[in-house]
N, C-alpha and C positions, 0 to 999 in steps of 0.2 A: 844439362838439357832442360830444355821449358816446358814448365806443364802447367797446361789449361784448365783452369778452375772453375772457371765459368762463362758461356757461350752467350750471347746476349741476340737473339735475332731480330733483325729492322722488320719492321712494318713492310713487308712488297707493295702496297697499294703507294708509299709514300715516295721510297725510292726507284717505282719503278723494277720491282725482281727480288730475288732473293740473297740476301746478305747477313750471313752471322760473323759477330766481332769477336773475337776472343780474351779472354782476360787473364793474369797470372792471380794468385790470392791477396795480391798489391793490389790489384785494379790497374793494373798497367795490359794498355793492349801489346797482345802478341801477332794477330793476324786478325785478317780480315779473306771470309771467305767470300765469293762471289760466283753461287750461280749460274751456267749457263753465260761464263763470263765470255766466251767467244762470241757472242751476239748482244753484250751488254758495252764491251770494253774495246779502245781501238786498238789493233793489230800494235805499233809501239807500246803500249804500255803492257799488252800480252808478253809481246818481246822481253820487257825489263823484269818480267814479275819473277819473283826466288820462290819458287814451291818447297815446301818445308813439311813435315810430316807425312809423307807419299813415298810408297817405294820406287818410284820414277823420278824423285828429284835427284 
């Protein structure tokens, strides 16, 4: 299993919302969260996304 070492959050003023990245102790991204992503992101890419750490995926 992956486990996240460290959470990095964007700027919202930059991107436009809220996005934290997540990191393994490598510095290799594991996910990328996105806020209120149903009114950020278009319905296809909602479609494709793998939810991973949730007890709903």
């Amino acid at each position: 299993m992956l486990e996240v070492a460290h959470m990095c959050p964007c700027d919202p003023v930059q991107v436009g919302g809220t996005i934290n990245l997540d990191f393994d102790e490598y510095g290799r991204l594991l996910g990328v969260e996105v806020l209120a992503a149903d009114v950020k992101l278009p319905q296809y890419l909602l479609d494709a996304a793998e939810r991973i750490g949730t007890e709903d995926a």
